[in-house]
N, C-alpha and C positions, 0 to 999 in steps of 0.2 A: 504493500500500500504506500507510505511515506519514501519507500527506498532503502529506511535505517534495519539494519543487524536485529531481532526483535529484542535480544535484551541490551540493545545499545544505551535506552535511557535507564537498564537499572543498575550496571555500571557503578563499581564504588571508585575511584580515583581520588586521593586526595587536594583538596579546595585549590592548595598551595602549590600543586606540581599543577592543575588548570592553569592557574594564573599564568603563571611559571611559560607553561608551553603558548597559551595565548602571548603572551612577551615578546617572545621569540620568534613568533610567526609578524607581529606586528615588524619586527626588525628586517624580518626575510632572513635571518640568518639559520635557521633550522637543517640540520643532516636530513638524508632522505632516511637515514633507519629510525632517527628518533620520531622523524615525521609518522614515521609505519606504526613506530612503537604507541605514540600518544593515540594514535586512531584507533588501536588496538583495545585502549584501554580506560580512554575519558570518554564521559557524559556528554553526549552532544547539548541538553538543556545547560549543563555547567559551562560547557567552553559558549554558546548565547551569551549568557549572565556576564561570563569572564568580559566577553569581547565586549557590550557595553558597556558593565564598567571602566575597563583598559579605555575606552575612546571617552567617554567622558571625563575622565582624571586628564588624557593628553586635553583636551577642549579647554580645561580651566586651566592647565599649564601653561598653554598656547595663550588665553588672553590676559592671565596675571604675568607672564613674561613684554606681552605689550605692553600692558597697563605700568609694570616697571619703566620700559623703556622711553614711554610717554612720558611719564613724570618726572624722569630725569633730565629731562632736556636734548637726549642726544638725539634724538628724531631731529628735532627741530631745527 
């Protein structure tokens, strides 16, 4: 039906190695065995979660690092 493995969502992976591998893909810098190995073994709903939160942490980093630069005067 969906495509996924059927016990792909019941999957126990720890929170911290999602993150972890969510990171790594955000970099592009991942092996293709560890690539094999994470698909083998994370949550697809956890790497979801992971990957919003990873992109909303970059988003506020991205405008408190402008918001720094603005206020410093060096833009200007």
């Amino acid at each position: 039906m969906s495509g996924l493995p059927e016990n792909a969502v019941e999957r126990k992976f720890p929170l911290l190695q999602t993150f972890k591998a969510v990171a790594w893909s955000f970099f592009g810098v991942r092996r293709s065995a560890g690539y094999a190995q994470d698909m083998a073994k994370l949550n697809p709903v956890h790497v979801v979660i992971a990957g919003i939160v990873g992109a909303g942490l970059f988003v506020c980093a991205l405008v408190l690092l402008v918001k720094w630069v603005v206020g410093s005067g060096v833009a200007t």
